[in-house]
N, C-alpha and C positions, 0 to 999 in steps of 0.2 A: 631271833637275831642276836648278835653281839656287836656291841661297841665296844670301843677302845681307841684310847688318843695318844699320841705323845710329841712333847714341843720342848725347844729348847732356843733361850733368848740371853743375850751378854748387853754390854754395854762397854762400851771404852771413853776415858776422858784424855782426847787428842793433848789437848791444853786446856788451860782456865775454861777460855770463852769457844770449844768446841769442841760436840761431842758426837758418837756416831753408835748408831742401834743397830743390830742384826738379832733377825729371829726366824724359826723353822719349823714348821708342826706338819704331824702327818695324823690323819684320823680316817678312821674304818666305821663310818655312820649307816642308817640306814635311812630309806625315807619314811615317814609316820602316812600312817593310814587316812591320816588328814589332809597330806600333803595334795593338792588339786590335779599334781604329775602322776598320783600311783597310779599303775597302770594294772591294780586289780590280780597281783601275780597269789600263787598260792602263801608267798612267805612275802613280808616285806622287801622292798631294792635296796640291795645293798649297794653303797657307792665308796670308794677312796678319796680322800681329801688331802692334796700337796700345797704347803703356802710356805713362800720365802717373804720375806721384807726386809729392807737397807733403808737406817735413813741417818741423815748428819744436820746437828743445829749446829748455826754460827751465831755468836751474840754479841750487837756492836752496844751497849752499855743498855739501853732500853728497847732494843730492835734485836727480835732475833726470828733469822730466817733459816728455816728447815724443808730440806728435799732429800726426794726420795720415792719408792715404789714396794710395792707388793706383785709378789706371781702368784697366782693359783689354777693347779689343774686339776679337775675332777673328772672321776672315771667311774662310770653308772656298771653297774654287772647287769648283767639278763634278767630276765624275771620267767621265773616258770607257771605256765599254766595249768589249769586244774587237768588238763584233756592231755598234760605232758608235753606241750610245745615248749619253747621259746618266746619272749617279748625282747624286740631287739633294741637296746638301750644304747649303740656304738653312735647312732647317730647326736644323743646328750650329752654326749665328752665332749669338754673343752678346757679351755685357759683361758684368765681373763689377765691381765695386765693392770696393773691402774697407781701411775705417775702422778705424785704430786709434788706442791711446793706453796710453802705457809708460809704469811708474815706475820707477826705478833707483833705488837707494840705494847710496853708497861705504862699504864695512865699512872696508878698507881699500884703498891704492895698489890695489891688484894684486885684489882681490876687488870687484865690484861685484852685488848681488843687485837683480833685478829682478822682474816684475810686470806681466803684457800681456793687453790685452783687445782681441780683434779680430772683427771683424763682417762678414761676406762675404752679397751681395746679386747674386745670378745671373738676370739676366736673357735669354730666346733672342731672339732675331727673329721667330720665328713659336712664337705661345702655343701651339701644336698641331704637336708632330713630325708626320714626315711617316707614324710607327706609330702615333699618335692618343694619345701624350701630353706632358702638360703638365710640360716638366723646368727650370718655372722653382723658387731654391729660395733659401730665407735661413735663415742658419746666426752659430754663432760661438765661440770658443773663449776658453778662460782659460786661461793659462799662467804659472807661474814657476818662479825659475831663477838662474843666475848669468853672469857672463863672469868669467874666470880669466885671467890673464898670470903666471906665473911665472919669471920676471926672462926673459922671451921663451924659456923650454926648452918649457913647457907652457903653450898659452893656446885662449880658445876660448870655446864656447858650450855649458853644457847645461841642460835645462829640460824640464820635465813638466805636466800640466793635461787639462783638459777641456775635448773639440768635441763638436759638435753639430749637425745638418745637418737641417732643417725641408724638405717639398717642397709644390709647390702640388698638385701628382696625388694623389688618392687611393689611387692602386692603390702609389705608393710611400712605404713605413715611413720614418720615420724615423732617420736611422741617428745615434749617437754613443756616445762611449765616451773613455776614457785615452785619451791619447798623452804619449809621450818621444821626447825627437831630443836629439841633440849632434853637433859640427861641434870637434872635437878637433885641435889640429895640437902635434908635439911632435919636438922638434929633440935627436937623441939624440947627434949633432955638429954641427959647424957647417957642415959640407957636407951631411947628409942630412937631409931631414923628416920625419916619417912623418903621415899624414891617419887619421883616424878620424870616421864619421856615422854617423849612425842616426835614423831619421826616419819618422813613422809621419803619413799625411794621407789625406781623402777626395778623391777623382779625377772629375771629370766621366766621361761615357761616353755612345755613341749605343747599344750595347746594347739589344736589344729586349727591350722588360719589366724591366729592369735601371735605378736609377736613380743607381747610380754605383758605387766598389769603393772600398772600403778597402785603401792600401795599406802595408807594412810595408817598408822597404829597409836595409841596413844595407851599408858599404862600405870601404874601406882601399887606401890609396895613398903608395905611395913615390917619392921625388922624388931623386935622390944625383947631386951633381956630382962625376962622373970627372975632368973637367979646368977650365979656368975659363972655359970656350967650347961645353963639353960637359955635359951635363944627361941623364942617363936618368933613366926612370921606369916603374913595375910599378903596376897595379891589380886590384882584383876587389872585386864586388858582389853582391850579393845581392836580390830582390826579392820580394814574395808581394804577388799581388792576391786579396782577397778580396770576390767580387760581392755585392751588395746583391739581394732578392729571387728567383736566382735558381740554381742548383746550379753554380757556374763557380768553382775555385781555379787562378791561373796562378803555377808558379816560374820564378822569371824571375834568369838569370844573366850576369854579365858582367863579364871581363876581358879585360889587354891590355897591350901591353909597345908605348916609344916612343925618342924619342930628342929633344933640341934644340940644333942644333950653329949654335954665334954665329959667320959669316963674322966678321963687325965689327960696328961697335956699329947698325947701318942693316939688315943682312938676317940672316934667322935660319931656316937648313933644320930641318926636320919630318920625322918618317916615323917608320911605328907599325904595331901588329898589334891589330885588336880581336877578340873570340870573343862573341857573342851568342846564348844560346838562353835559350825558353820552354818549360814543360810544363806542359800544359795537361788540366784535366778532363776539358773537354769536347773528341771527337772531331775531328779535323781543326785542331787551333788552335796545333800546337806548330810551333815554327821556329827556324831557327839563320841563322847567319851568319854569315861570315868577310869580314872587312874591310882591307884593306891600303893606307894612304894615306899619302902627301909634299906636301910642300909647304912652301912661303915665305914667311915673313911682313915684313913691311916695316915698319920706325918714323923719325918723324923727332921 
């Protein structure tokens, strides 16, 4: 398979207290052998990836209110099978929509408490999978929360609230409930980082009779420059899907050790080890994976 991306993102300052974001990316991904959708084809699914987002803050002296949305539509290719058929992937195309609008308030510098209300509208391409149903679905979630900076040692994201996932099929419940997530970074020197997440969201899925999973991830990662050209770094993750209507729990695990060594300030070598496994309820779905890859990156 080949990947490949490309995004381009501006900014304008309206005035002082308003400003307004556009951005666009297009990406040619494929899905991972992991992934619970592969459908087994001889080469990995290759899909297209379209995302726009618009959004504008206003800021009345300590209150600043930001709206806006994102589109994105993806488009699944075929998959071929070992016997030279087809796997028809037209009915996993979709667009999904998702409107929102944040309140922030400044307590102070370094604490800001916020307030987000988001609305997500799933549309497929074909109103009738191709297992005869209907996974279009509208949903939406409230959340608050804070962002933190403590003089840059400790800063970050964390926030809690209520989703909720509506579907047009009958045969599929409604699924919602809490969620927490935070996005933690915390600088124990000036050479190392340490990453802390945790993230809990509903997942599309093509699952027969299944109309999505809830999943639950939690993850940690270190970053420590050995020299000033030199960057290693250690991860591990954690993940649990839990399926919607139908007896399916996967733990899903993953770490991995790397390296980022700066020739000069223009090329920058890569090379890493990743460990990927699932454990799966259901029969036949667990898998692992060892991954070992290099590579260059180029800036100008």
């Amino acid at each position: 398979y080949q990947d490949y991306r490309a995004s381009v993102a501006g900014t304008v300052d309206v005035t002082k207290s308003t400003r307004v974001r556009a951005s666009g990316s297009y990406n040619h991904l494929h899905e991972s052998r992991g992934n619970p959708d592969d459908v087994g084809g001889v080469n990995p699914t290759e899909l297209d990836q379209f995302r726009a987002g618009l959004s504008g803050t206003h800021r009345f002296n300590r209150v600043a209110v930001t709206a806006g949305g994102t589109f994105e539509h993806i488009d699944y290719d075929d998959a071929r099978t070992a016997l030279g058929g087809n796997v028809n992937n037209d009915d996993r195309d979709r667009n999904v929509f998702t409107p929102a609008l944040e309140v922030g308030y400044q307590i102070v510098p370094q604490y800001v408490a916020f307030i987000r209300g988001e609305g997500r509208v799933v549309r497929y391409r074909q109103s009738i999978d191709d297992n005869g149903f209907n996974r279009d679905s509208d949903g939406y979630s409230i959340l608050g929360g804070a962002k933190i900076d403590i003089t840059d040692v400790i800063f970050g994201d964390v926030f809690a609230g209520y989703r909720r996932r509506n579907y047009d099929d009958p045969a599929f419940s409604s699924t919602d409930g809490f969620v927490i997530g935070s996005d933690i970074k915390w600088n124990p020197t000036r050479l190392t980082t340490v990453g802390l997440n945790l993230n809990r969201r509903i997942v599309e899925t093509a699952r027969i009779a299944s109309s999505g999973y809830v999943s639950t991830a939690v993850g940690a990662r270190v970053d420590h420059e050995l020299l000033r050209n030199l960057v290693l770094n250690a991860f591990f993750g954690y993940r649990r899907d839990d399926y919607e209507e139908i007896s399916r729990e996967d733990d899903n695990y993953r770490a991995g050790v790397g390296a980022n060594y700066a020739m000069n300030r223009h090329f920058i070598l890569n090379a890493g080890y990743v460990f990927r496994n699932r454990s799966s309820t259901v029969a036949g779905n667990d898998y692992t994976q060892n991954t070992v890859r290099g590579g260059v990156t180029a800036r100008w």
